[in-house]
ROLO-228064 format. One line per 10 residues: their letters; for each residue x, y, z of N, C-alpha, C, O, CB. Coordinates in nm, 4 decimals. Glycine has a CB too. Layout:
residues N
a) X:Y:Z:X:Y:Z:X:Y:Z:X:Y:Z:X:Y:Z ~ ...
//
This chain:
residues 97
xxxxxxxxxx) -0.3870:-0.9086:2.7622:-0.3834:-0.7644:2.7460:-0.4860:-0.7230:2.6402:-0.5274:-0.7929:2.5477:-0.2410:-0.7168:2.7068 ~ -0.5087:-0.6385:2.6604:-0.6746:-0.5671:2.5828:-0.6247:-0.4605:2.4788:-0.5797:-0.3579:2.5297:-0.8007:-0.4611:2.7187 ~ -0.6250:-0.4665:2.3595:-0.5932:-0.3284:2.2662:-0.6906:-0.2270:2.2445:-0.7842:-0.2671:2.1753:-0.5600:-0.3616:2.1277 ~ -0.6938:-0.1809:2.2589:-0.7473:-0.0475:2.2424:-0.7690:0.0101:2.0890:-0.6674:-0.0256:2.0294:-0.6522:0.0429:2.3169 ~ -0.8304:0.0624:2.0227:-0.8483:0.1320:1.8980:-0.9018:0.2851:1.9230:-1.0177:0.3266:1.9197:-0.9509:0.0472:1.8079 ~ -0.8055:0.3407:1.9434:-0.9474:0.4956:1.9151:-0.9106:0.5486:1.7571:-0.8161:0.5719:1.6818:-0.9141:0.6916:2.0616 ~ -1.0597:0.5493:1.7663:-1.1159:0.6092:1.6309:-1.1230:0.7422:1.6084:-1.1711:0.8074:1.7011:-1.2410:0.5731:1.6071 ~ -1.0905:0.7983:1.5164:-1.0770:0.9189:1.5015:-1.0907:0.9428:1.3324:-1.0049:0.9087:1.2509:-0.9450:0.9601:1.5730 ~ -1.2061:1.0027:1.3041:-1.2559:1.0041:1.2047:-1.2489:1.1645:1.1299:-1.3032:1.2593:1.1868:-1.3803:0.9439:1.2352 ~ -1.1692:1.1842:0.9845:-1.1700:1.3135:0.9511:-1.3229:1.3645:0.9334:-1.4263:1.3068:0.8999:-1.0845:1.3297:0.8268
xxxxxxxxxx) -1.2880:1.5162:0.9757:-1.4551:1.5181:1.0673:-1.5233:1.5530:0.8804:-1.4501:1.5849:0.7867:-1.4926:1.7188:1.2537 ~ -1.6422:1.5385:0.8739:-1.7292:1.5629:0.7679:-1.8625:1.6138:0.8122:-1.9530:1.5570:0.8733:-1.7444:1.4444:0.6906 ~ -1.8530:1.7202:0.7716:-1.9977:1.8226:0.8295:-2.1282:1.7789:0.7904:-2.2279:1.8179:0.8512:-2.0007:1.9813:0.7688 ~ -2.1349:1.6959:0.6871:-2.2964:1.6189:0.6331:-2.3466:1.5705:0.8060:-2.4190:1.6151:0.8950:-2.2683:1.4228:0.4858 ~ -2.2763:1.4788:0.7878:-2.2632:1.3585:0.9345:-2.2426:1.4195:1.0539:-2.2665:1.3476:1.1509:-2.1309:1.2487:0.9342 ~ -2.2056:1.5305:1.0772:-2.2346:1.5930:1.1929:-2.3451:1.6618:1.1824:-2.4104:1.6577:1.2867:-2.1411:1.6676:1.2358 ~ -2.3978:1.7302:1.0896:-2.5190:1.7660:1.1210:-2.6053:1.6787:1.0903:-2.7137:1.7134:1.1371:-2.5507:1.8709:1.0758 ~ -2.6137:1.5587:1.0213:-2.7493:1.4782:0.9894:-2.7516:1.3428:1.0788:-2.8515:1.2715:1.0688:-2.7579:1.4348:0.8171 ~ -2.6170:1.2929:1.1899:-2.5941:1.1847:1.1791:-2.5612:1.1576:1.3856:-2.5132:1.0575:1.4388:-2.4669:1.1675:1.0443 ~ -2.6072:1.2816:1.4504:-2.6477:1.3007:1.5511:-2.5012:1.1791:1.6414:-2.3804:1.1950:1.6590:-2.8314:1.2699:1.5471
xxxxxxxxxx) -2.5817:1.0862:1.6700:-2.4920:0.9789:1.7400:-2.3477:0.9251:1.6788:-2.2847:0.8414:1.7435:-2.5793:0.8561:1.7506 ~ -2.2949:0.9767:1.5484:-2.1272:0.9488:1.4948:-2.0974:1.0851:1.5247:-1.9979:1.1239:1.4635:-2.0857:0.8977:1.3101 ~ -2.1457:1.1632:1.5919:-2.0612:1.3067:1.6345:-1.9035:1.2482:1.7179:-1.7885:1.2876:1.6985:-2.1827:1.4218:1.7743 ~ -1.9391:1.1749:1.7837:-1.8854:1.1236:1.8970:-1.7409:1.1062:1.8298:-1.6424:1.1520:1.8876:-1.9646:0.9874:1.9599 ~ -1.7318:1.0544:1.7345:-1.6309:0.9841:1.6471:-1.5123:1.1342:1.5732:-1.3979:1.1246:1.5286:-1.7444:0.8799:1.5006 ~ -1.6305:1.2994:1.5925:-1.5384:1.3623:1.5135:-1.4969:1.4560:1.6151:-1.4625:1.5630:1.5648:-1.5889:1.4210:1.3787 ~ -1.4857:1.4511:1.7810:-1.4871:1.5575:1.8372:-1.3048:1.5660:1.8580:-1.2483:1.6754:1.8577:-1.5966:1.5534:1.9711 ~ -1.2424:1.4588:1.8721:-1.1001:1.4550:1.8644:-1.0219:1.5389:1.7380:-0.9339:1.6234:1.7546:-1.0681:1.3063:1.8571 ~ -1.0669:1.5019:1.6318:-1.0951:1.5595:1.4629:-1.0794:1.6963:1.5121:-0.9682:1.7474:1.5246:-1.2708:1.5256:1.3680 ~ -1.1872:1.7559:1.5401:-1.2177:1.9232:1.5401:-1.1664:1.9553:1.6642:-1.1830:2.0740:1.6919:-1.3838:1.9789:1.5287
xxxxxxxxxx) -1.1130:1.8936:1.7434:-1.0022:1.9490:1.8739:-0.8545:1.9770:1.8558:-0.7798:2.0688:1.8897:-0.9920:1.8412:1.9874 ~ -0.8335:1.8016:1.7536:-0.6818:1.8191:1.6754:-0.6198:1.9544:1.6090:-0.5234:2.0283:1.6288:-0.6839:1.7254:1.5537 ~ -0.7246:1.9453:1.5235:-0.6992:1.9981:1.3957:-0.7648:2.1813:1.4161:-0.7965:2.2601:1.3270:-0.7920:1.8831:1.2647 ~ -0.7661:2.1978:1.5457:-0.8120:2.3406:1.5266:-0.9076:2.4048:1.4241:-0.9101:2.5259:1.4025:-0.7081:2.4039:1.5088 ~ -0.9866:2.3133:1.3620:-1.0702:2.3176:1.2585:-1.1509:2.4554:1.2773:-1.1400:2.5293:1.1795:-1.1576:2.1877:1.2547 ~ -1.2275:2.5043:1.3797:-1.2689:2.5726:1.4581:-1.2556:2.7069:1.4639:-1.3251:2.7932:1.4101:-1.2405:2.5314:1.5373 ~ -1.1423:2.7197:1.5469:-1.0245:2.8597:1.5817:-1.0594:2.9673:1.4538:-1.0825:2.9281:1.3394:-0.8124:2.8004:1.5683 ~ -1.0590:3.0644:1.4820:-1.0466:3.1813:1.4217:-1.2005:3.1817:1.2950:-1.2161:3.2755:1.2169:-0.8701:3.1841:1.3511 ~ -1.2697:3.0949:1.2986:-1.3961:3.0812:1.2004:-1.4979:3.1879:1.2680:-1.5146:3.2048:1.3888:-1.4686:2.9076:1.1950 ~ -1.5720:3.2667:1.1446:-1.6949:3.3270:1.2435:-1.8455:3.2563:1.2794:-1.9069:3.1580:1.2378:-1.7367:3.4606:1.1768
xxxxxxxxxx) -1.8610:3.3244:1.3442:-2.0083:3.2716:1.3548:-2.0952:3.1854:1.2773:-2.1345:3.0711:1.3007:-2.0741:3.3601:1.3554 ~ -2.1220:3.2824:1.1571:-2.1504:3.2034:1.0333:-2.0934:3.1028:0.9829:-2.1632:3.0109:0.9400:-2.1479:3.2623:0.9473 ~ -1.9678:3.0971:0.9768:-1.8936:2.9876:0.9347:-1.9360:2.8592:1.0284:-2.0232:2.7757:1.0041:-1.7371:3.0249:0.9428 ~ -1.8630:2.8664:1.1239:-1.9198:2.7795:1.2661:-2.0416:2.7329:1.1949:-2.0403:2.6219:1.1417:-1.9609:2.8798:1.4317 ~ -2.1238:2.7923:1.1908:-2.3002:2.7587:1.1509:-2.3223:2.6570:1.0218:-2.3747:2.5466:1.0074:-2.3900:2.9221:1.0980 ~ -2.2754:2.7233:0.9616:-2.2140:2.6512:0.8158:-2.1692:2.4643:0.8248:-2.2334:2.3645:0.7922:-2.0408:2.7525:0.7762 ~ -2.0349:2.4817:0.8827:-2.0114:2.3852:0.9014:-2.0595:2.2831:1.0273:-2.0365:2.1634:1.0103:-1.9125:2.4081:0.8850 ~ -2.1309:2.3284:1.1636:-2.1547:2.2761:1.2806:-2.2960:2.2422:1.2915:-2.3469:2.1461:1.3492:-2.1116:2.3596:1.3796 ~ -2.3605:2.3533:1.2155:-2.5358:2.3697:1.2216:-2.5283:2.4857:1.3325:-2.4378:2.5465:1.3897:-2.6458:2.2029:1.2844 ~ -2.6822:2.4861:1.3343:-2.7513:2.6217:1.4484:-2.7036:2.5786:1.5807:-2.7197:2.4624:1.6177:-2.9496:2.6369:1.4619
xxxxxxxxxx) -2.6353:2.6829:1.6665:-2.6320:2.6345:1.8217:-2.7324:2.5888:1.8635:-2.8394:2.6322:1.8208:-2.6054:2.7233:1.9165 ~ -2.7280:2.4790:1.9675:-2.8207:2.3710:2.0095:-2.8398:2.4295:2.1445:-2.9074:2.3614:2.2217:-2.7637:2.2096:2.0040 ~ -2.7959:2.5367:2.1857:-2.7937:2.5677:2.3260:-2.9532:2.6634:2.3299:-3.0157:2.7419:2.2586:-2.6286:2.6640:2.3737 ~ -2.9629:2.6052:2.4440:-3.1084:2.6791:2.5326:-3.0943:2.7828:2.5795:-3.1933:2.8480:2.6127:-3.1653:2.6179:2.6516 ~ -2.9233:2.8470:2.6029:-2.8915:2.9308:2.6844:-2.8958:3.0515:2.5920:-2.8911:3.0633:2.4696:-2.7687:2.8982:2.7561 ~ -2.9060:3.1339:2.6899:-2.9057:3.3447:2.6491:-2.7967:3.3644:2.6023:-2.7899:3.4615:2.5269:-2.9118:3.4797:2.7851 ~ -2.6587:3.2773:2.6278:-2.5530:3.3226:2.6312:-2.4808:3.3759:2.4607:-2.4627:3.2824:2.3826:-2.4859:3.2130:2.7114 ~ -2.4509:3.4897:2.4204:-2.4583:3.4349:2.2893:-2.3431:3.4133:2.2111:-2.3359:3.3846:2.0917:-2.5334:3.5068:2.2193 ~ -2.2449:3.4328:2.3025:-2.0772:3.3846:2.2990:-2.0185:3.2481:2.3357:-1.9004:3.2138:2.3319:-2.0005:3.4680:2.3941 ~ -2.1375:3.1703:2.3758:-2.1054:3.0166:2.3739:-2.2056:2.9597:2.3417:-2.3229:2.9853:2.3687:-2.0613:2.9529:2.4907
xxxxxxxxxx) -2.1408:2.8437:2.2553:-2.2576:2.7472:2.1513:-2.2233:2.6109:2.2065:-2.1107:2.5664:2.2287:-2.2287:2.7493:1.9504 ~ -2.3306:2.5571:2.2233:-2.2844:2.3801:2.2078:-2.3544:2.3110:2.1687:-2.4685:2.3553:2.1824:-2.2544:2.3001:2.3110 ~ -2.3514:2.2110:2.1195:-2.3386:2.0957:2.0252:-2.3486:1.9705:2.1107:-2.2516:1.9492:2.1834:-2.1996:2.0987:1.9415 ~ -2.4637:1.8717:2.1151:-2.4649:1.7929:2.2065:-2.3628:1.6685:2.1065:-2.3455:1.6634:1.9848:-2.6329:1.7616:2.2648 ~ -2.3109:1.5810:2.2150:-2.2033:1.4762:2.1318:-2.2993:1.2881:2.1882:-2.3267:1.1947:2.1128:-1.9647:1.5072:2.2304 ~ -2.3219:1.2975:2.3260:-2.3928:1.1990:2.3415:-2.3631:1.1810:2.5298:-2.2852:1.2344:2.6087:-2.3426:1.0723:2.2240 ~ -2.4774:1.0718:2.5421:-2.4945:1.0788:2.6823:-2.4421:0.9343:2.7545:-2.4926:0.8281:2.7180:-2.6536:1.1108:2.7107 ~ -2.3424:0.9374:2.8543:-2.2678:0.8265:2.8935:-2.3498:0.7923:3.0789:-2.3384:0.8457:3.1892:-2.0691:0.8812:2.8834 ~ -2.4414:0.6566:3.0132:-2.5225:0.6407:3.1306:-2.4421:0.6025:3.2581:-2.4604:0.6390:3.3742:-2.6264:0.5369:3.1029 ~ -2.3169:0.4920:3.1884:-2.2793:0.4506:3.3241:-2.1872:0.5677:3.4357:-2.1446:0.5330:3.5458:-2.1881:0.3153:3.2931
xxxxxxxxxx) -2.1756:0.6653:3.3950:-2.1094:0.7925:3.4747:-2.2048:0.8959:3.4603:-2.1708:1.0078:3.4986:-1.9614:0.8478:3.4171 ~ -2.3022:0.8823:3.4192:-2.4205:0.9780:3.4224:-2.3500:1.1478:3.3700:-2.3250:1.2535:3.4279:-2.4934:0.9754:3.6089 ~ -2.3405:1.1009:3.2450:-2.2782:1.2262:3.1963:-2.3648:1.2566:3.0788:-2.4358:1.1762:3.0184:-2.1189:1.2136:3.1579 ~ -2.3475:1.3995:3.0516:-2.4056:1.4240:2.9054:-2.2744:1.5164:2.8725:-2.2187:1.5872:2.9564:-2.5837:1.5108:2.8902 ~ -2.2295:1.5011:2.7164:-2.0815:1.5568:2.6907:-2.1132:1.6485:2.5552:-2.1527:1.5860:2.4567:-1.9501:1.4172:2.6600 ~ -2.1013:1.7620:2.5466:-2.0918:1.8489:2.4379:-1.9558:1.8727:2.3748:-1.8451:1.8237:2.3972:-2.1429:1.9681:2.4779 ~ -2.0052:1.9751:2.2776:-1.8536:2.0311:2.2081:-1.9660:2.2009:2.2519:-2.0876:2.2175:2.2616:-1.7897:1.9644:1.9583 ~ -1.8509:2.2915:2.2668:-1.8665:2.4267:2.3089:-1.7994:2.4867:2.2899:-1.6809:2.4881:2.3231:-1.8819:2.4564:2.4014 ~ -1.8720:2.5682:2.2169:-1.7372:2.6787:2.1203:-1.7872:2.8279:2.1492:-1.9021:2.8714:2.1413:-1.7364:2.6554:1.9004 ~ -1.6355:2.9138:2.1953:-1.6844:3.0241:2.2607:-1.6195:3.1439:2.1445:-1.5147:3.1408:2.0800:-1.6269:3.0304:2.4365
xxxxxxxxxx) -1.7018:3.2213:2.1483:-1.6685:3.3054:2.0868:-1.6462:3.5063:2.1405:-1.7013:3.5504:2.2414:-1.7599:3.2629:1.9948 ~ -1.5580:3.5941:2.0475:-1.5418:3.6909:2.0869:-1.5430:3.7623:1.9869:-1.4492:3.7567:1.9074:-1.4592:3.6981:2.1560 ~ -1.6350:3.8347:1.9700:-1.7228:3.9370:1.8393:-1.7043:3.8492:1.7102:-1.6358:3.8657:1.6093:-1.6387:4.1228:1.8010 ~ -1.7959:3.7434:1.7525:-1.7928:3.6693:1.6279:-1.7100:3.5742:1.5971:-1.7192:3.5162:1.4890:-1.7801:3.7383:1.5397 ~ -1.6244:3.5465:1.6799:-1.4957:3.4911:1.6397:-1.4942:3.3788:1.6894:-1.4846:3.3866:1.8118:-1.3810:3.5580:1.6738 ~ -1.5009:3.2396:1.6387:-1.4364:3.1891:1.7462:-1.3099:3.1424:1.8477:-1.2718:3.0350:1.8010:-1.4675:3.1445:1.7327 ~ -1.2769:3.1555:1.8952:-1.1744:3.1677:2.0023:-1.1209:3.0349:2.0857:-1.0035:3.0189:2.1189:-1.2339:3.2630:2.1012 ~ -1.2347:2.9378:2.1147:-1.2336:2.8294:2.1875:-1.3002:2.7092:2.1985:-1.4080:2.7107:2.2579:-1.2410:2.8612:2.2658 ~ -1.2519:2.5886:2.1463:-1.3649:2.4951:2.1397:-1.3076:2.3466:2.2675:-1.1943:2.3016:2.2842:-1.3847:2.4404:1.9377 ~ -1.4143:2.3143:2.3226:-1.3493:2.2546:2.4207:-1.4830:2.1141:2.4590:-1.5961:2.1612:2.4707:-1.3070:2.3876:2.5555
xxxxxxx) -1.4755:1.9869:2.4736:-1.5105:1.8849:2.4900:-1.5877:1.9389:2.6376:-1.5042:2.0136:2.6885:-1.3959:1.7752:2.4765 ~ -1.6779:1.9351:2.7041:-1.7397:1.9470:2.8344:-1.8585:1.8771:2.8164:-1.9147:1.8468:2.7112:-1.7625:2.0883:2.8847 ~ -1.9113:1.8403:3.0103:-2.0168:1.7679:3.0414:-2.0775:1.8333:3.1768:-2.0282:1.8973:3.2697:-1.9749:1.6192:3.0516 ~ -2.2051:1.7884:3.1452:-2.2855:1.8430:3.2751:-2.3448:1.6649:3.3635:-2.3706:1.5735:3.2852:-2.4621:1.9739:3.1987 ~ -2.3543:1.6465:3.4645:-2.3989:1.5386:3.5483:-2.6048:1.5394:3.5103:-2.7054:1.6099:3.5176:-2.3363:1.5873:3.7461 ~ -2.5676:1.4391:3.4802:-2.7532:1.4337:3.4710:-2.8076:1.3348:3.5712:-2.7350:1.2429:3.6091:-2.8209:1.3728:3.3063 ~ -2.9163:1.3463:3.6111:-2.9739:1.2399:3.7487:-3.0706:1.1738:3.7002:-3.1309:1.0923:3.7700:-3.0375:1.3091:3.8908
//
């Protein structure tokens, strides 16, 4: 039988913004713990860095977390917001070819 460890690391904002590939390690962290919820914009920014998104959209931000070749995934954190607010943060992936 095989044990398992998941890691789950209290999240630290240095290392998410300077440390790119241990994101991975804090997205459970900032899902748990609602870390997120009710922060504004600025705040978000503060602690997350500048939205990484390409998109127009300006009520959803994401945050790339890392790219899983053998399912051909790329997986963000995406946090939506409503006049500033944020409202919703949620683990998602897009299929890459």
């Amino acid at each position: 039988m095989l044990n398992f460890l998941i890691f789950i690391k209290k999240f630290n904002s240095y290392e998410w913004k300077n440390q790119q590939q241990k994101r991975r390690y804090y997205v459970r962290s900032i899902l748990n713990t609602q870390l997120i919820l009710g922060k504004t914009s600025e705040e978000v920014e503060e602690l997350l860095g500048k939205n990484e998104s390409c998109s127009r959209v300006a009520n959803r931000w994401t945050y790339t977390l890392y790219n899983e070749t053998k399912t051909r995934r790329k997986y963000f954190l995406v946090v939506y917001f409503e006049h500033h607010i944020a409202v919703k943060v949620r683990k998602e992936y897009k299929s890459i070819f």
